[in-house]
Structures are given as C-alpha cells and as structure tokens.
N, C-alpha and C positions, 0 to 999 in steps of 0.2 A: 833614584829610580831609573830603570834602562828603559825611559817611555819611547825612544825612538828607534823598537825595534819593529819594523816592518809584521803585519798580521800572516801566518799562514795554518794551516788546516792537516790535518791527516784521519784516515780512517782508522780504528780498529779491526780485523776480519777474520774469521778463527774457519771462517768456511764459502766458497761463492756466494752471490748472490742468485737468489732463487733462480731455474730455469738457466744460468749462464755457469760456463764452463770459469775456470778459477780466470785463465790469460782473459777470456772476453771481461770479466770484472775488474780484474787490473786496468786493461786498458778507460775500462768505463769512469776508473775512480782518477784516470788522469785527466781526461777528456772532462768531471764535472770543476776541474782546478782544483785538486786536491794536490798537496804536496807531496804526501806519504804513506802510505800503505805501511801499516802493521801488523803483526798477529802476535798473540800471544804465545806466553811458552807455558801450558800446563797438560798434563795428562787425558782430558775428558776428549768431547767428540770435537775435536777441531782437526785442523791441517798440521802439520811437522812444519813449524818455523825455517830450517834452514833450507828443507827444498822448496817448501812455498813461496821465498821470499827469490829465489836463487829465479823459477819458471814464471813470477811477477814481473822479476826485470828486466828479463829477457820476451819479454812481451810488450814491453813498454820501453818510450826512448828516455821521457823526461823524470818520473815517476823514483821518490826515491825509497827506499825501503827497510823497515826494520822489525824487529822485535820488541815487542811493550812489556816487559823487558822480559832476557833471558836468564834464567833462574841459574845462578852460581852451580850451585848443588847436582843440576844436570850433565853436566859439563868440565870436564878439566881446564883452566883456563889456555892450556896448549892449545888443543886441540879447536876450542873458541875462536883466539886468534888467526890459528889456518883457517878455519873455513870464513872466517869473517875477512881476513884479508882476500882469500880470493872471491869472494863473492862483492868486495869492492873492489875488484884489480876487473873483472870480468864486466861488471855492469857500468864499468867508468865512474866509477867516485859516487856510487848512488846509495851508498849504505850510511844507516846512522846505526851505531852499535848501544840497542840498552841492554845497562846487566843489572840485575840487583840479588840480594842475599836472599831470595824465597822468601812464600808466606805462605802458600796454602798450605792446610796441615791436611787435607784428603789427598794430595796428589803424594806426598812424602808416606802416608800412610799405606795406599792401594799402590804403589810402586816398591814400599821396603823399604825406602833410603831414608836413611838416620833422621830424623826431626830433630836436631840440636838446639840449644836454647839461641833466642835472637843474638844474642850479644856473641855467639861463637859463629854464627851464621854470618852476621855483620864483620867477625873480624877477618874468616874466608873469603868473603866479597870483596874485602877493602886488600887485603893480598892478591887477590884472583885480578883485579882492577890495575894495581899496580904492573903485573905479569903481562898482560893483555899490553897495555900499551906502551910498554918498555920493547915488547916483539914485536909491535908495528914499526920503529925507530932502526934502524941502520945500529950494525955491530953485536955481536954476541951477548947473550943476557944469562947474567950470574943473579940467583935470589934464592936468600936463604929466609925463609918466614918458619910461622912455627906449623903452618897446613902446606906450604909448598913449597919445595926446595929445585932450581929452573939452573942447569949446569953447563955454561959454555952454548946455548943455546943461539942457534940466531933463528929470529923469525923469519919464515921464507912462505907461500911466496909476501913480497912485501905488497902492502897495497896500493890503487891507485892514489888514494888521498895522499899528498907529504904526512907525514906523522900521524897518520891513521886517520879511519874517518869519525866525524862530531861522535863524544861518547854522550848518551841519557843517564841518568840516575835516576828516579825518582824515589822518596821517601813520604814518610808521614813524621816519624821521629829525629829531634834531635844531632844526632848521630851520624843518622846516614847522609839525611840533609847537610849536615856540616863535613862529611866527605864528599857530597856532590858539588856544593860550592866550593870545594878546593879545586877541585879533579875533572869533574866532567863540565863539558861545554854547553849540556841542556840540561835543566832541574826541574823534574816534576813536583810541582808540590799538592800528595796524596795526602787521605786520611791516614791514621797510623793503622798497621795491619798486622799486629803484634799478636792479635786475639789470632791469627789465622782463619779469619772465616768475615763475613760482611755482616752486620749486624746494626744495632741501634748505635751502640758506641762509636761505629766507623763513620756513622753518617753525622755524631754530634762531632766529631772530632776535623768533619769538612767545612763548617760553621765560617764564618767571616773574621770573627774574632781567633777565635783559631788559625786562620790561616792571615793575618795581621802578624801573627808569632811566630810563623814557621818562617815566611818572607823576612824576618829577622835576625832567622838564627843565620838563615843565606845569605846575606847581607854581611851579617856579621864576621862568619868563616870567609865569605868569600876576598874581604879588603876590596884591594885593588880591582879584584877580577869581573866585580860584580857588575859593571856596567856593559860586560861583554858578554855576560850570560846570557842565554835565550830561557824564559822560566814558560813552564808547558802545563796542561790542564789537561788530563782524563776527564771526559763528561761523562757519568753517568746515566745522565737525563739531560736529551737536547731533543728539541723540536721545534716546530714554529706551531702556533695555535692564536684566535686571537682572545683567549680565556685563559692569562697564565696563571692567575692567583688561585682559581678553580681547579686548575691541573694541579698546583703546588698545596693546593690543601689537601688533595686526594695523597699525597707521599706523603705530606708532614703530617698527618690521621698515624701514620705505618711508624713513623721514629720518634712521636712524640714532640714534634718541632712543630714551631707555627710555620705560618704558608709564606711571612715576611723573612724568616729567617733562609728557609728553602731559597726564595729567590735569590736570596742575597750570596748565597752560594756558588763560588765560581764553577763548582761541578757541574752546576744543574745551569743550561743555556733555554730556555726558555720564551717566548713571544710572538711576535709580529717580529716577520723580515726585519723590518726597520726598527723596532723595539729591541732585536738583538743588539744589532748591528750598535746602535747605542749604547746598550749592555756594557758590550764588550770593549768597546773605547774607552770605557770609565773604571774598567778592570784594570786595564790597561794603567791607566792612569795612576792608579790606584797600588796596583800592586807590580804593574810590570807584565805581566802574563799578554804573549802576542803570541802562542802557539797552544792549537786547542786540537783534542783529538776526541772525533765522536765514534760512537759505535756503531756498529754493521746496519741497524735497522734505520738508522739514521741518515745515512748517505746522502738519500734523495732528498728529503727536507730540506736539511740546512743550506744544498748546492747553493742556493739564492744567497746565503750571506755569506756564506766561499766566495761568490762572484762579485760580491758587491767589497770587501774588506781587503783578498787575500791582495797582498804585497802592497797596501797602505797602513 
C-alpha cells in the first residue's frame, strides 16, 4: 500500500462561486490550500474546460489545474494534446491531464455524438491515451489503431513538464481501472458508470467492499508501479457537521444503504474537523487514497481539514 503519499485536496467547479468573478474564485481556492482546481467536461450549464482552466492559471501563481476528466469522444486526441501541452508550457507545469472514455448518455444524446457501447468507448480511450502521450515525448508519432491512425506527426508545442504532465484516469470498472494502473500517474477509484446516469446501483457499487476490489484490480495491473501511484477520490458528499450518522441516514433512506455503510464510503467525507481528519488517515491506511476532490459547494467547509492534513 503507497501509505506514504503525502495528503492533498482539489475542488470540482463547473461555474464561480456565487457573487465572485471566475480568476477571484481561483485565486480564492488557492489561498483556502487547495491543490487543484477542476471542472468537469460535460454539455449542461457549466464553464468550457479548456478556457476556464487556461484564465484559472493565469490568475493564479501556485494553483494547479485540470479537467475531472475530459471526455474522449469530445475531442480528437491531437487536438487534446496541443492545447494540453500549451496550456502546460504557458502556466509552467501546472496542468494534470484527465481523460476518460465518456459516460453520460444525455450529454452524447442532446449533442448527437454516437453513444457507442462501453467496450468501443474504452477501446478509443485507451488509443486516444496512448496518442496523447506519445505527442507529449520528443520525435514524430507513427500510430496505427483501429479509431486513430497519427502519421509522422510530432507533437508541438511540447510541454513544460519532461514527458507531459501527471495523466488522471479514473474508473469504476475492471478494465479502465486496469489501463489506469498501467498508464496513468493518478487513479481514481469511481463507482462504475456503465449505466450512464447516477442512480442506486452507482452508489451500491461506491460501497467499501466494493472499492477493497477495485484497489486490487489496481494493484494487481499496476506490479511494480503501484507504489508510485497517487489513488484519488471524487467526494460526492463532504461536509463537516457534528451529526454524521443523521446526515448519512438522510442519503442511505435515498439508495437503500444503511447510514454505517454510507460512512464507510470513501466518497462520502463526512464529520467533525477532527473526526475527518481521522477519517481520512485510516483511508489512507487502508486503501491508499491521499487525494480527495470535493465539490463546488463544499469548498468552504472542508478548508479546515485542507489546513489541517494537506502535505501530511
């Protein structure tokens, strides 16, 4: 287990925070000791990932930034690579690049673009992935897949990171999981999101025992690499309160789950400052997991255990 990977934080943010322009929130989410600024890449009322993230960093000096993650299917993996190299060559090595193979089936739907079954989606990712950081590398890129054929190409501009910067994966399944513990440097470990939509099953499938088996498939794929991996956590539900079992009975009522299994749930951060803060040490422990990323409404809450954790 890679228990001694240092704690750190990041936001999700699809839109400012209320009353502050997008750069004053940036700066705000570096100044509470937050690592990372995120936004997602989907279709509804949010911000466009690559310029939000592009006027985030240039707003900010330390603050580093990425996508949770960016959706294969939107994007050609060329075209990815440029603007991901320069938007790390420009903010000085501040970008983490996540990609993954799509899930939502309303954003593929209200847009047009082909909904392919997972397994054709995954095998585009896992070439699109390939492409990506073969163009970050020094010398022309020859690649003949059966979704993208890349001819003589060199990737330019190159980034500031040597060999690009940290890629994310994250998964719920199998599969992708065991291409992120090859490949990528960060691995989320999600519910599976096969169904395309959030539901009961996405939240049994976040469960402890569940995610004791995912941590294994990663483990497993990864060999050697595992103790170099950083493993990351999407929080769904985080907050501080000093009534968690009562909060967690009010969700576990909504998916059919008791309120001890909710807790138990790395998704869901939950407590007293200090009741986290414990929490989260024995996650740790436990599975590995030293990078946790909350959502927009969250920011302010947790700041207290960003402060009290990040970089122990």
């Amino acid at each position: 287990m890679p228990h001694d990977h240092r704690f750190r934080f990041g936001i999700q943010l699809s839109q400012p925070f209320a009353g502050s322009t997008w750069s004053e929130t940036a700066r705000q989410v570096e100044a509470l000791g937050y690592s990372t600024l995120f936004v997602p890449d989907h279709f509804g009322d949010q911000l466009a990932p690559i310029t939000a993230l592009a006027v985030a960093a240039e707003a900010t000096t330390t603050l580093r930034v990425g996508a949770l993650v960016f959706d294969n299917d939107y994007r050609h993996p060329v075209t990815l690579a440029t603007e991901t190299a320069t938007l790390d060559l420009l903010s000085g090595g501040r970008v983490e690049l996540g990609l993954g193979a799509g899930w939502m089936r309303t954003d593929y739907e209200q847009s047009g673009i082909a909904y392919d079954p997972p397994g054709v989606r995954v095998d585009r990712f896992a070439e699109a992935l390939e492409v990506v950081t073969r163009l970050f590398a020094d010398g022309p890129v020859d690649f003949a897949g059966e979704h993208y054929t890349i001819t003589g190409l060199e990737g330019l501009p190159k980034p500031h990171t040597p060999g690009g910067p940290p890629v994310i994966v994250g998964g719920g399944g199998k599969r992708v999981l065991s291409i992120a513990a090859r490949h990528a440097d960060i691995v989320g470990i999600n519910p599976n999101l096969a169904s395309g939509a959030i539901g009961a099953e996405v939240v049994a499938d976040a469960m402890a025992d569940r995610v004791d088996e995912k941590v294994g498939w990663v483990r497993d794929a990864a060999g050697d690499r595992f103790d170099d991996l950083e493993l990351n956590v999407l929080s769904f539900l985080s907050t501080v309160t000093d009534d968690p079992a009562g909060l967690a009975a009010g969700v576990a009522e909504m998916f059919g789950a008791s309120a001890e299994e909710v807790l138990a749930t790395p998704s869901v951060v939950v407590g007293t400052v200090a009741g986290i803060c414990d929490t989260l040490i024995e996650r740790r422990n436990r599975w590995g997991f030293s990078y946790y990323v909350f959502q927009a409404d969250s920011a302010l809450t947790m700041a207290p255990v960003v402060a009290a954790l990040a970089g122990t």
